[in-house]
PQR file of N, CA, C, O and H, with PARSE charges and radii, in Angstrom:
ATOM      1  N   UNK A   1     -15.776 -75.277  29.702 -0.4000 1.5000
ATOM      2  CA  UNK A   1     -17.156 -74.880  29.826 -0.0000 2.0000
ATOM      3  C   UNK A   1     -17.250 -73.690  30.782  0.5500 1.7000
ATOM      4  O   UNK A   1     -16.593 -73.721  31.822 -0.5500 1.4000
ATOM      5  N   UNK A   2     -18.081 -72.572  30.472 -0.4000 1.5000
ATOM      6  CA  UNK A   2     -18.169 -71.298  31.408 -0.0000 2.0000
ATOM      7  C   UNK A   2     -18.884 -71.674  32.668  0.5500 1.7000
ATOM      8  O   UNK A   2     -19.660 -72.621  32.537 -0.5500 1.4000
ATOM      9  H   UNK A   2     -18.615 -72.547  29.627  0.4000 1.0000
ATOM     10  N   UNK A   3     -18.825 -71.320  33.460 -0.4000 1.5000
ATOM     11  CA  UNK A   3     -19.193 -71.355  34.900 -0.0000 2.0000
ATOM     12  C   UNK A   3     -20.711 -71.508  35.005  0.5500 1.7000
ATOM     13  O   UNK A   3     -21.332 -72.403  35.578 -0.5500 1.4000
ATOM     14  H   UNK A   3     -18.195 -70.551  33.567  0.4000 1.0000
ATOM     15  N   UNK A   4     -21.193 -70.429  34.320 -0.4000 1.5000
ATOM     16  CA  UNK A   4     -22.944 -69.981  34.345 -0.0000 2.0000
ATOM     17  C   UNK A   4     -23.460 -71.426  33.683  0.5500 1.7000
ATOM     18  O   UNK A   4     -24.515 -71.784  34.205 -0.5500 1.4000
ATOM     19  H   UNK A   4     -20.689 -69.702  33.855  0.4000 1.0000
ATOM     20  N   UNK A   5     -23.025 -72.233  32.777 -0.4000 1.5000
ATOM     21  CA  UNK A   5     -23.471 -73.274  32.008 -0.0000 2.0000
ATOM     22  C   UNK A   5     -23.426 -74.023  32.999  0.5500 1.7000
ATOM     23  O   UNK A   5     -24.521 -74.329  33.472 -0.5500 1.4000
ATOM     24  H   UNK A   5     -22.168 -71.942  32.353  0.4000 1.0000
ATOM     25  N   UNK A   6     -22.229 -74.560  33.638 -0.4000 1.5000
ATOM     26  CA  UNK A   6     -21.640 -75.226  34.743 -0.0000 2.0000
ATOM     27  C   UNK A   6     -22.977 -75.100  35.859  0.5500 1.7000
ATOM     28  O   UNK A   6     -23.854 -75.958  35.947 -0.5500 1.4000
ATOM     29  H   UNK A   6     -21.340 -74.312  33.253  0.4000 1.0000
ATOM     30  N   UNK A   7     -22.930 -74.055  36.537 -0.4000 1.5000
ATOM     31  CA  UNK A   7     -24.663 -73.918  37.492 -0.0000 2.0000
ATOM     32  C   UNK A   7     -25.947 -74.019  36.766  0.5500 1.7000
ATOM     33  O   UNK A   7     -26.840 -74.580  37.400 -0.5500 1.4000
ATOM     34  H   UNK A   7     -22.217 -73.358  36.466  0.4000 1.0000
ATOM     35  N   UNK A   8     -26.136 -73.752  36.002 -0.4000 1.5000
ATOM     36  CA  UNK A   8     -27.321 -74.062  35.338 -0.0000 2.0000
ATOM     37  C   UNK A   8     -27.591 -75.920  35.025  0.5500 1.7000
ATOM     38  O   UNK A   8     -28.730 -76.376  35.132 -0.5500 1.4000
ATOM     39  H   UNK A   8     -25.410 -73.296  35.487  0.4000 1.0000
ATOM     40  N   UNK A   9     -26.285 -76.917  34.607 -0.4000 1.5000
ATOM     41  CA  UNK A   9     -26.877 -77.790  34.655 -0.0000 2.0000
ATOM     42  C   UNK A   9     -26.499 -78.261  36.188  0.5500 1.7000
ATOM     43  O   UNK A   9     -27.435 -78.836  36.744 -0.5500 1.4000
ATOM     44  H   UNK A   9     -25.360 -76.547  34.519  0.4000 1.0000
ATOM     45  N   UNK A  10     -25.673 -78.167  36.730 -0.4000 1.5000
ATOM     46  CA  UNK A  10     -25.842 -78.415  38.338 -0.0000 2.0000
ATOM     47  C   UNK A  10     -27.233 -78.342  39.073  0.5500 1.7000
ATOM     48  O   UNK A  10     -27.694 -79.353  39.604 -0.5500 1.4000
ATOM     49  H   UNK A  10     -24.912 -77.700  36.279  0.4000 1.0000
ATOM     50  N   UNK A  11     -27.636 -77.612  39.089 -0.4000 1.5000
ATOM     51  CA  UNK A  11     -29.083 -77.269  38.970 -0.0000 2.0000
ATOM     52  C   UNK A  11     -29.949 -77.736  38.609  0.5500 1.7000
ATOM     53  O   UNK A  11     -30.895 -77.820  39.393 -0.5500 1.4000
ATOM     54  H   UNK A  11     -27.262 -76.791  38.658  0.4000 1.0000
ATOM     55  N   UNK A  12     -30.077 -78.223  37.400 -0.4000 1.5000
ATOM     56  CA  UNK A  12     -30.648 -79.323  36.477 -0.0000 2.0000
ATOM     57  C   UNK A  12     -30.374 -80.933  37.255  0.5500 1.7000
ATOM     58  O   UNK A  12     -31.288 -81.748  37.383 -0.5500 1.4000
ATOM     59  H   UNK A  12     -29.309 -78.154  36.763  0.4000 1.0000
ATOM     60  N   UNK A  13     -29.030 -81.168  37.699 -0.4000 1.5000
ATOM     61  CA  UNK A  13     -28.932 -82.476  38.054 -0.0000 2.0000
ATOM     62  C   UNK A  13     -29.551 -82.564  39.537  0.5500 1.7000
ATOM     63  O   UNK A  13     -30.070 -83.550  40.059 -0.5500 1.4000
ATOM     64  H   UNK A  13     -28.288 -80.506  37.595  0.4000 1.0000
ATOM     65  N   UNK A  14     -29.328 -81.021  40.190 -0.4000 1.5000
ATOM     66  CA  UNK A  14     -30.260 -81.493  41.970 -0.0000 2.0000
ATOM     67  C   UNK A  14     -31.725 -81.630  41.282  0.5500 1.7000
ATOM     68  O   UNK A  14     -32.289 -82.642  41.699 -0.5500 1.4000
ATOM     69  H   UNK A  14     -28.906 -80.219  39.765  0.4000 1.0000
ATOM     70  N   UNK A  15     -32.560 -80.841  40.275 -0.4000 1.5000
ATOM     71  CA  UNK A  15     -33.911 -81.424  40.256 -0.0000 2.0000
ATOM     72  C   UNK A  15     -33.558 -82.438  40.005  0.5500 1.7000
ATOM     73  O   UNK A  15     -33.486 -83.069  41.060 -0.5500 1.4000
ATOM     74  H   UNK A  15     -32.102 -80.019  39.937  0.4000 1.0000
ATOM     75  N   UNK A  16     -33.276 -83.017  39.205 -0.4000 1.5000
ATOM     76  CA  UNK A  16     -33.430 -84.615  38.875 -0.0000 2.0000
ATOM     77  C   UNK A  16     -33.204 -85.682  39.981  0.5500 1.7000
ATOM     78  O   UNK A  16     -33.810 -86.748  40.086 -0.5500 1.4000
ATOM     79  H   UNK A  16     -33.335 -82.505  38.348  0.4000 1.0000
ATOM     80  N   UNK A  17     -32.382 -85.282  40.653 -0.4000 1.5000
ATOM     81  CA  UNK A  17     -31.898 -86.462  42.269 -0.0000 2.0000
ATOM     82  C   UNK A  17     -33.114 -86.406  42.632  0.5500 1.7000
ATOM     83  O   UNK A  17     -33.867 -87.379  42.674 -0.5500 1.4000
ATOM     84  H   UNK A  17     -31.889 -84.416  40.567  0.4000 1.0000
ATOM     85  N   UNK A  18     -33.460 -85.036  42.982 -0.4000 1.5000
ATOM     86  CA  UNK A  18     -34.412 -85.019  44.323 -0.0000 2.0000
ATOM     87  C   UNK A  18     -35.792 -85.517  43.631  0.5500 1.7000
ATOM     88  O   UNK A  18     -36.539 -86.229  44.301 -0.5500 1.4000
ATOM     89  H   UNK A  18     -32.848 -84.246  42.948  0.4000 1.0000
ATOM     90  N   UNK A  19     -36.176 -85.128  42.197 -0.4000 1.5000
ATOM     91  CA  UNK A  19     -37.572 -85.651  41.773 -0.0000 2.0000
ATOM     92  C   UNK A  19     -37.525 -87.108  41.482  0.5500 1.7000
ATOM     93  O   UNK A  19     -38.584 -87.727  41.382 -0.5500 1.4000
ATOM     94  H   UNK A  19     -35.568 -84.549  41.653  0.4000 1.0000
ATOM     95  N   UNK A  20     -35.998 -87.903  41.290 -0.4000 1.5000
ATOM     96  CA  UNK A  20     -36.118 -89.051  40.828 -0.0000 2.0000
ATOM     97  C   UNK A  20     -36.531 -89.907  42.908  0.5500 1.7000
ATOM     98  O   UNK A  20     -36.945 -91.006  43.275 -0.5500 1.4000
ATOM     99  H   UNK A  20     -35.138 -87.400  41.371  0.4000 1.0000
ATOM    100  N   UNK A  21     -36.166 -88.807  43.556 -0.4000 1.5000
ATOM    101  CA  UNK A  21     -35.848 -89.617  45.025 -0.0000 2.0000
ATOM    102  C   UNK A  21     -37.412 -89.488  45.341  0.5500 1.7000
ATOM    103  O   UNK A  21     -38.033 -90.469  45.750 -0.5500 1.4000
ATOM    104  H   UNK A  21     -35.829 -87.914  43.258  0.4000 1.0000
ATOM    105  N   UNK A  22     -37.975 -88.366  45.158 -0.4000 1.5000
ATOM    106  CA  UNK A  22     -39.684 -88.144  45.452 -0.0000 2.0000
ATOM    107  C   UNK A  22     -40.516 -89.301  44.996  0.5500 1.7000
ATOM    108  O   UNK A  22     -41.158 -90.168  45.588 -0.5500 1.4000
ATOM    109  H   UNK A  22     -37.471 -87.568  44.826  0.4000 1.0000
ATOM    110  N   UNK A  23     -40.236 -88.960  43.495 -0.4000 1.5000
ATOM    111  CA  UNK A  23     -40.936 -90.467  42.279 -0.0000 2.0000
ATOM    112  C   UNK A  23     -40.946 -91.676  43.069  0.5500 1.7000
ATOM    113  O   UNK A  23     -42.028 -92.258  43.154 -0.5500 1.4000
ATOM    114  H   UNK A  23     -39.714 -88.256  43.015  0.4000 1.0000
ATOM    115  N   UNK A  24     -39.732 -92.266  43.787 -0.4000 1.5000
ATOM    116  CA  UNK A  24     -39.387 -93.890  44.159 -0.0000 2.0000
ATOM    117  C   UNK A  24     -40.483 -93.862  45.563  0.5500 1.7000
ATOM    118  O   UNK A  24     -41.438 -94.619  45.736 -0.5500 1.4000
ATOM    119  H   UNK A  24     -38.853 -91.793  43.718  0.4000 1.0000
ATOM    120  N   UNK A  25     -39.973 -92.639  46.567 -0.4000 1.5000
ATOM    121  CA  UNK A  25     -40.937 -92.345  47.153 -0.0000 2.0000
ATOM    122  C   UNK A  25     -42.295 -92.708  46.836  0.5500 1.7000
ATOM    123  O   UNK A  25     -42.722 -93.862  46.827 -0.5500 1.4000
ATOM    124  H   UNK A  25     -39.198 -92.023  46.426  0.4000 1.0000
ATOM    125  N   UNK A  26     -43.051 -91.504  46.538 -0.4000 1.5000
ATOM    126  CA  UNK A  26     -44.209 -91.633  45.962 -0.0000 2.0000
ATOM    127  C   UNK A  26     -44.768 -92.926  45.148  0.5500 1.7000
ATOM    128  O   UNK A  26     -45.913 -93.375  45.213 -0.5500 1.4000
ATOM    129  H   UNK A  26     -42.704 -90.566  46.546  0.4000 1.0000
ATOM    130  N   UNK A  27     -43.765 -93.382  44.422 -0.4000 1.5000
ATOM    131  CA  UNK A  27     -44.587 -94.755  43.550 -0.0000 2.0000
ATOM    132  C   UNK A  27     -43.640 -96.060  44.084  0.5500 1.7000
ATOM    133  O   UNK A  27     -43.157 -96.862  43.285 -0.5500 1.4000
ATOM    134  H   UNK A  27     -42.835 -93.018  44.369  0.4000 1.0000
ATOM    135  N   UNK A  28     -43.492 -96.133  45.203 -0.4000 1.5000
ATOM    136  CA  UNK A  28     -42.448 -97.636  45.370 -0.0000 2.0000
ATOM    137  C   UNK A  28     -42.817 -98.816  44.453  0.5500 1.7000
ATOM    138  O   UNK A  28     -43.820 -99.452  44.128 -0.5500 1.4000
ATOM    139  H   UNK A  28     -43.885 -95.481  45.852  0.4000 1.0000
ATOM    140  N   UNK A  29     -41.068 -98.776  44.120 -0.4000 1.5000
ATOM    141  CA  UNK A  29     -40.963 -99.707  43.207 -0.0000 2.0000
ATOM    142  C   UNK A  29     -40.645 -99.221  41.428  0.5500 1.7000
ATOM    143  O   UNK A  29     -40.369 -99.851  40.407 -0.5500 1.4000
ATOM    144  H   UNK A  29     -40.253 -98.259  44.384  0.4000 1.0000
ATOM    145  N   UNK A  30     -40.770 -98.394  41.621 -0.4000 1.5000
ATOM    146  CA  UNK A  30     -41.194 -97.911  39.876 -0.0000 2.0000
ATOM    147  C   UNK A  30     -39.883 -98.087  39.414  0.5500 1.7000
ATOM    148  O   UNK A  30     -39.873 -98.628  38.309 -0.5500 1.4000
ATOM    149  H   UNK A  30     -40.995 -97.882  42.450  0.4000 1.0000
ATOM    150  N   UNK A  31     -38.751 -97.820  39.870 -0.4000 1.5000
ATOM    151  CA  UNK A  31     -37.439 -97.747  39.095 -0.0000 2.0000
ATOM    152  C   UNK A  31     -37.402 -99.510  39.519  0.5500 1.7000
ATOM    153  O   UNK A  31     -36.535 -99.928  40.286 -0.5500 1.4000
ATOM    154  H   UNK A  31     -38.759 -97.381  40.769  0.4000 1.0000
ATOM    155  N   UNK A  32     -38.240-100.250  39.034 -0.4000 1.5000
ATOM    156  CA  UNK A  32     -37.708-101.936  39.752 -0.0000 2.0000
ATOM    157  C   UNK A  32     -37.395-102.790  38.549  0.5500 1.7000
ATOM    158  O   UNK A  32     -36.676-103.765  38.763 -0.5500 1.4000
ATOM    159  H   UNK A  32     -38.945 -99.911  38.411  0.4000 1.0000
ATOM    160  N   UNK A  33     -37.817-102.583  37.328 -0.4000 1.5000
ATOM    161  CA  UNK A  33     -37.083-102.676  36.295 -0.0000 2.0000
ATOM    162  C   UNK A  33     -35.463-102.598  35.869  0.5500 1.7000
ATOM    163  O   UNK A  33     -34.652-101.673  35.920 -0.5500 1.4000
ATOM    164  H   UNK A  33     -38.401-101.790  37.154  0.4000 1.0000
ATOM    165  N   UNK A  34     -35.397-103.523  35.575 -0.4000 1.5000
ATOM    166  CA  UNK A  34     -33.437-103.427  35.262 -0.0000 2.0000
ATOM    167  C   UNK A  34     -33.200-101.898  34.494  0.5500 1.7000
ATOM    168  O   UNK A  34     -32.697-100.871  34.949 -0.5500 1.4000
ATOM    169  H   UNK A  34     -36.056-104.274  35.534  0.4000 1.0000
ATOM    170  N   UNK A  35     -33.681-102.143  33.364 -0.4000 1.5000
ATOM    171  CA  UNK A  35     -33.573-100.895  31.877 -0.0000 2.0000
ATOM    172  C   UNK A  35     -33.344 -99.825  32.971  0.5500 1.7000
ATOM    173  O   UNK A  35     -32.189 -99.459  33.192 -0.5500 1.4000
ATOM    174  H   UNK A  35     -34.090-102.978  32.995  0.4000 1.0000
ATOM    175  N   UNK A  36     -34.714 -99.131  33.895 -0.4000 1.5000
ATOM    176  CA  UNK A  36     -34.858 -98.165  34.307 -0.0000 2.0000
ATOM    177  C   UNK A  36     -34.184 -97.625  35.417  0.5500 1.7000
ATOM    178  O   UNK A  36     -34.072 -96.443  35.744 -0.5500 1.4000
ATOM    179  H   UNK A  36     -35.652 -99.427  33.715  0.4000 1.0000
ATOM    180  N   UNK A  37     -33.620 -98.946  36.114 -0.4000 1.5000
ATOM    181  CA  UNK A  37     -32.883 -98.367  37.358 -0.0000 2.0000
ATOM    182  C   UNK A  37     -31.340 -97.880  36.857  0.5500 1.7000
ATOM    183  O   UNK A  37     -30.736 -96.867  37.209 -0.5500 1.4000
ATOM    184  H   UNK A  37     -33.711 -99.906  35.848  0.4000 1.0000
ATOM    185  N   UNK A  38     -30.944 -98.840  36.006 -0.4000 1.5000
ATOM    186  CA  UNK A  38     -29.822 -98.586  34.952 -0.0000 2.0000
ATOM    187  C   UNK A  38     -29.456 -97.324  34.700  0.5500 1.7000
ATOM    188  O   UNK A  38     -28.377 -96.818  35.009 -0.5500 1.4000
ATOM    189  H   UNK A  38     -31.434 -99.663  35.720  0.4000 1.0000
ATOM    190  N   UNK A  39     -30.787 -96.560  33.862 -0.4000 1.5000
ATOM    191  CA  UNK A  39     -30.562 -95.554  33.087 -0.0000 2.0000
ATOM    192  C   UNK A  39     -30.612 -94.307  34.847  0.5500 1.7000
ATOM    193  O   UNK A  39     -29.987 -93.272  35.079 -0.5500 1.4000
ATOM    194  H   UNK A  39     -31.664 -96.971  33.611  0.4000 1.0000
ATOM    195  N   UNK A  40     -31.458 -94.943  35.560 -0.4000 1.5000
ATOM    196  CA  UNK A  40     -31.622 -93.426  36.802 -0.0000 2.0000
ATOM    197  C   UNK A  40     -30.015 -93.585  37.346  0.5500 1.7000
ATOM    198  O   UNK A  40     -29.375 -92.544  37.496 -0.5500 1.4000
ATOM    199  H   UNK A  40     -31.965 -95.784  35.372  0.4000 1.0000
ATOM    200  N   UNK A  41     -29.547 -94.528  37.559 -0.4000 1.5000
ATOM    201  CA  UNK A  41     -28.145 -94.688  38.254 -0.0000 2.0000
ATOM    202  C   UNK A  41     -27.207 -93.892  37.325  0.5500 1.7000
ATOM    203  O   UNK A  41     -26.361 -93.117  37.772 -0.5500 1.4000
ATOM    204  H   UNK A  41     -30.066 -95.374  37.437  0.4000 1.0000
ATOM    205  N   UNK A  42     -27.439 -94.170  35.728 -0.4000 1.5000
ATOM    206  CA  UNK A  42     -26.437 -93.868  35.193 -0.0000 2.0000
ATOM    207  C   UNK A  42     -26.247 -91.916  35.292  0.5500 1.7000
ATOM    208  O   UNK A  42     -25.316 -91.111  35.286 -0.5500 1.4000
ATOM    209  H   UNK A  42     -28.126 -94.799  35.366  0.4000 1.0000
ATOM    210  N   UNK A  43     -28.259 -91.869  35.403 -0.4000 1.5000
ATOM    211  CA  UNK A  43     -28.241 -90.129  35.057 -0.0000 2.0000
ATOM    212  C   UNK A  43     -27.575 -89.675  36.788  0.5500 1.7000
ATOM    213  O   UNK A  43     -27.047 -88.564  36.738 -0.5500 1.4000
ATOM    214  H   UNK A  43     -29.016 -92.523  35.408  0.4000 1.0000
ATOM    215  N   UNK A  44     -27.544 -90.011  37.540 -0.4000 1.5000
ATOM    216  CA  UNK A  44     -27.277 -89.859  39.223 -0.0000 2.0000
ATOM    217  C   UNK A  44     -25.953 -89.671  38.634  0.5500 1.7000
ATOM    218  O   UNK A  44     -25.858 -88.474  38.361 -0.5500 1.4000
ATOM    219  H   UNK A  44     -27.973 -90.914  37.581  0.4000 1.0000
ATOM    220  N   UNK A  45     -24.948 -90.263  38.329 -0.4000 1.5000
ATOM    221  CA  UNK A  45     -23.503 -90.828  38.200 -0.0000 2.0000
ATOM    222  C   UNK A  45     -22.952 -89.006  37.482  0.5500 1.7000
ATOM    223  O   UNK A  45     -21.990 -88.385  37.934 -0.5500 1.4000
ATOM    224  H   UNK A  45     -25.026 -91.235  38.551  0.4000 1.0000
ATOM    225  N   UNK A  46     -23.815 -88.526  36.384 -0.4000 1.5000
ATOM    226  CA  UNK A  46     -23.709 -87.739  35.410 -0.0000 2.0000
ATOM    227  C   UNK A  46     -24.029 -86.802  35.951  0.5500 1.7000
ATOM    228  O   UNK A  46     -23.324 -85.878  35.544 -0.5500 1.4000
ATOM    229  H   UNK A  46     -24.596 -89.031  36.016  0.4000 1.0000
ATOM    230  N   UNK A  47     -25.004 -86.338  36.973 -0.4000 1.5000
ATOM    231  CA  UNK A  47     -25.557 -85.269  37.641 -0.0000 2.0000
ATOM    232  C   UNK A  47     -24.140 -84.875  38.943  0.5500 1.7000
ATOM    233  O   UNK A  47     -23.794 -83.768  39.356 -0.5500 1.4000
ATOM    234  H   UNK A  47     -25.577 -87.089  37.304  0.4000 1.0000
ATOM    235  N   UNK A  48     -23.488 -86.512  39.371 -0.4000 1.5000
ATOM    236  CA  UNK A  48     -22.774 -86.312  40.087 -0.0000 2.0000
ATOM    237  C   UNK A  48     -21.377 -85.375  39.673  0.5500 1.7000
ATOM    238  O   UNK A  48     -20.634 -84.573  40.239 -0.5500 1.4000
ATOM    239  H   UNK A  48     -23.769 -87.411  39.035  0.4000 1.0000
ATOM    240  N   UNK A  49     -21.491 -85.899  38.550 -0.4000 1.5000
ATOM    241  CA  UNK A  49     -19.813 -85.435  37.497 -0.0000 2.0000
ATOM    242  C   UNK A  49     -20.471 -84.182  36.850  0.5500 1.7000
ATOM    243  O   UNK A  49     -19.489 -83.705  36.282 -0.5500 1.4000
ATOM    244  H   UNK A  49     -22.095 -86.551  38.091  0.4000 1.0000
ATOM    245  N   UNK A  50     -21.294 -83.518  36.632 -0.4000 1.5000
ATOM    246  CA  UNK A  50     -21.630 -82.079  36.273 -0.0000 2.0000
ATOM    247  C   UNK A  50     -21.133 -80.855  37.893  0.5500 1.7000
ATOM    248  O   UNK A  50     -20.652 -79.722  37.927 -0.5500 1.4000
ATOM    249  H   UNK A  50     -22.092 -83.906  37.093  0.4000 1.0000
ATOM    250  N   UNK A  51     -21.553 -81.803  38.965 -0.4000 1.5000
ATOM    251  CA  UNK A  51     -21.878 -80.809  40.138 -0.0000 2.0000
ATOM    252  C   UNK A  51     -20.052 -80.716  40.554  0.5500 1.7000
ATOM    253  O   UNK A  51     -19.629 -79.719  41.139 -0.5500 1.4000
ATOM    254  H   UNK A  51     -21.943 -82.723  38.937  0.4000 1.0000
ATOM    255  N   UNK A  52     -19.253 -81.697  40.223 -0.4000 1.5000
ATOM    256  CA  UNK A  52     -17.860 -82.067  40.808 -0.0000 2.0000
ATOM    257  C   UNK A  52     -17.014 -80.762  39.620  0.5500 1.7000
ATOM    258  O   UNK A  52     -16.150 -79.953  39.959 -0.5500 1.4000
ATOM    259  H   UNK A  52     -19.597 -82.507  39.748  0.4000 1.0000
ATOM    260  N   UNK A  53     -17.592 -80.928  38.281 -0.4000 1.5000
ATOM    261  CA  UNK A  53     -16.983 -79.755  37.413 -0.0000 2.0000
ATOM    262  C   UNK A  53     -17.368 -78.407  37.686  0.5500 1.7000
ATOM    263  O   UNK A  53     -16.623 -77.469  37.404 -0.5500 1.4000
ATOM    264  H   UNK A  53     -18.294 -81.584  38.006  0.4000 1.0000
ATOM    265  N   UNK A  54     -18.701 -78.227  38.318 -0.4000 1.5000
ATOM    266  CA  UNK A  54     -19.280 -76.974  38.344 -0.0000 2.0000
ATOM    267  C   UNK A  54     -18.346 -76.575  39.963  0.5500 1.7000
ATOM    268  O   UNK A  54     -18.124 -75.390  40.212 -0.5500 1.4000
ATOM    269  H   UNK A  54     -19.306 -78.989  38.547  0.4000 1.0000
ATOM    270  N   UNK A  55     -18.001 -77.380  40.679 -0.4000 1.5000
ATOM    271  CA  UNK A  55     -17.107 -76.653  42.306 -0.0000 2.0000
ATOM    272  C   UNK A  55     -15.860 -76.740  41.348  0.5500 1.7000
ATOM    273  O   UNK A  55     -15.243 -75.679  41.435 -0.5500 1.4000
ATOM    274  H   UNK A  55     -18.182 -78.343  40.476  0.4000 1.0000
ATOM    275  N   UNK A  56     -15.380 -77.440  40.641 -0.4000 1.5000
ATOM    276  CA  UNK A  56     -13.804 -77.066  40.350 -0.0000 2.0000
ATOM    277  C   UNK A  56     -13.832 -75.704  39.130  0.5500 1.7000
ATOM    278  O   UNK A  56     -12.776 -75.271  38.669 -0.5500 1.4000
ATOM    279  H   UNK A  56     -15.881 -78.302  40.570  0.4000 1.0000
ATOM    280  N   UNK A  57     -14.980 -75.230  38.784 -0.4000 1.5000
ATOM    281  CA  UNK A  57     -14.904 -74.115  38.051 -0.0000 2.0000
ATOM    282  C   UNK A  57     -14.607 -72.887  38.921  0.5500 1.7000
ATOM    283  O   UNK A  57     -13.830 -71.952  38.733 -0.5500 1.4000
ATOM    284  H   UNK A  57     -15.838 -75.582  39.158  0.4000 1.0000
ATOM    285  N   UNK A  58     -15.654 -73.225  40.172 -0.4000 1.5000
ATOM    286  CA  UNK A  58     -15.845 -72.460  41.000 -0.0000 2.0000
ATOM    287  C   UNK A  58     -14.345 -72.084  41.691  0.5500 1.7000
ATOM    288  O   UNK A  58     -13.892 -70.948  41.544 -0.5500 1.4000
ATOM    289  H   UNK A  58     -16.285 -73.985  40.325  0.4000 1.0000
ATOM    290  N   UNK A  59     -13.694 -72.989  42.365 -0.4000 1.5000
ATOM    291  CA  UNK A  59     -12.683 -73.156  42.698 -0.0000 2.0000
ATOM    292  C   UNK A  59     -11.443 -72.217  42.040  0.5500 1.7000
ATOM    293  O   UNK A  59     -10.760 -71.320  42.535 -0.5500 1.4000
ATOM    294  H   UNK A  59     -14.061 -73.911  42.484  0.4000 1.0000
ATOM    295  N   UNK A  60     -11.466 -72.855  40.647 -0.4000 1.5000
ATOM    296  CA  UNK A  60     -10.794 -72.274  39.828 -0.0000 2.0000
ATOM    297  C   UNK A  60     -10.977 -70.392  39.422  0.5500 1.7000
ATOM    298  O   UNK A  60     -10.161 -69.494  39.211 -0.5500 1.4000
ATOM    299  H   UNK A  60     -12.021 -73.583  40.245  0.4000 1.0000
ATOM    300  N   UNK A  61     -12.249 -70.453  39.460 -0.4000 1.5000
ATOM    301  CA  UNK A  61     -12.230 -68.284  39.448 -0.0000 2.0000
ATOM    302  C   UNK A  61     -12.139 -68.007  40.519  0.5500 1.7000
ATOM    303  O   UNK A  61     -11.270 -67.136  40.515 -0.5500 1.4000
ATOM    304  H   UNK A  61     -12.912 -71.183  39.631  0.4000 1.0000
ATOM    305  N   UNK A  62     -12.598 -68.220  41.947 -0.4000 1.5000
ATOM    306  CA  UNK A  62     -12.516 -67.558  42.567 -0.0000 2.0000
ATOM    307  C   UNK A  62     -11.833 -67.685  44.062  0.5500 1.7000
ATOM    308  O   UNK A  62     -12.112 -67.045  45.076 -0.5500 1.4000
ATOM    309  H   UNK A  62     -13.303 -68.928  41.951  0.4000 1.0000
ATOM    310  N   UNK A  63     -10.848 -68.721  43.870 -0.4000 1.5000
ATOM    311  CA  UNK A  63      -9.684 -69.050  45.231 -0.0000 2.0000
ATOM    312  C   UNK A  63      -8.629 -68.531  44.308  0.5500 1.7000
ATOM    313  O   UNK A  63      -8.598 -68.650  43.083 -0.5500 1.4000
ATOM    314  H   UNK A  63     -10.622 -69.241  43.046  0.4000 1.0000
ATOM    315  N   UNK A  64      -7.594 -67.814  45.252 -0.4000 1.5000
ATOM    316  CA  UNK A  64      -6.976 -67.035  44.656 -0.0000 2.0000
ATOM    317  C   UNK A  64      -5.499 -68.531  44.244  0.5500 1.7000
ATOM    318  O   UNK A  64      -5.682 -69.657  44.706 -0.5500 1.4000
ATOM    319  H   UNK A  64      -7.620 -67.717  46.247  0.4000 1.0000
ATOM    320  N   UNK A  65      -4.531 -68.302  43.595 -0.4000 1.5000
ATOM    321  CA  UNK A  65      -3.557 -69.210  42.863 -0.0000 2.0000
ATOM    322  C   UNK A  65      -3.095 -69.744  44.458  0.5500 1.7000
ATOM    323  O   UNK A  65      -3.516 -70.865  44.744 -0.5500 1.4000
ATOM    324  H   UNK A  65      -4.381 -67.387  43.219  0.4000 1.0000
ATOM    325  N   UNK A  66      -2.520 -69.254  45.192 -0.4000 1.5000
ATOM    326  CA  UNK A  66      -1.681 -69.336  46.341 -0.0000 2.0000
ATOM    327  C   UNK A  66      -2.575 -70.417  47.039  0.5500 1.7000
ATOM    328  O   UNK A  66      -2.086 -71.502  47.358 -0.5500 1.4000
ATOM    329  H   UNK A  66      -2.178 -68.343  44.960  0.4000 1.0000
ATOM    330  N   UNK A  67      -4.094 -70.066  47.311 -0.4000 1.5000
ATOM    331  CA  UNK A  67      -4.829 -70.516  48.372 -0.0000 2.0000
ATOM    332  C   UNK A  67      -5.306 -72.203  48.129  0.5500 1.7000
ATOM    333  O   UNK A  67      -5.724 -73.010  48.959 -0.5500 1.4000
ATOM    334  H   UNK A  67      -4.491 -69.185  47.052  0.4000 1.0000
ATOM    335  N   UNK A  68      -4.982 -72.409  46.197 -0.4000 1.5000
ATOM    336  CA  UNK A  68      -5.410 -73.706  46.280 -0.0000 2.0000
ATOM    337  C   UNK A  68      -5.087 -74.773  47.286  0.5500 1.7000
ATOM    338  O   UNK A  68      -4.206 -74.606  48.130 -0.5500 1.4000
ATOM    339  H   UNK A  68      -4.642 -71.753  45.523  0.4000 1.0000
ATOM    340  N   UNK A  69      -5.791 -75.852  47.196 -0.4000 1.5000
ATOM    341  CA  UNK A  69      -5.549 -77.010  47.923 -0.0000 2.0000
ATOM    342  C   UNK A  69      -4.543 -77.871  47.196  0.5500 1.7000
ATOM    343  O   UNK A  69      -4.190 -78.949  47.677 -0.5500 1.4000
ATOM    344  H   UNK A  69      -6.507 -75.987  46.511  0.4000 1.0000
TER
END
């Protein structure tokens, strides 16, 4: 996957943390449903594994071969 795709949904997954973290905020309780907390955990999990591919893209263009970790 190209890099620019890679930040763009990275991007996509911080709105979603932070509006799903506002929402619980704002409406306590709302994710208190099994179904729904399910599906927010699962999208958290997915937002997490987009942002972990989008630094190893990063990683990958622009640390030079030698400097990896």
């Amino acid at each position: 996957m190209r890099i620019r795709t890679l930040a763009k949904l990275a991007l996509a997954g911080l709105a979603y943390i932070y509006a799903a973290k506002l929402a619980d905020t704002l409406f306590h309780g709302v994710f208190t449903p099994a179904p729904l907390a399910g599906a927010v955990v699962g999208l958290n999990i997915l937002a997490g594994v987009i942002h972990l591919l989008f630094f190893l893209a990063l990683l990958r263009q622009f640390a030079p071969e030698g400097n990896r970790p």
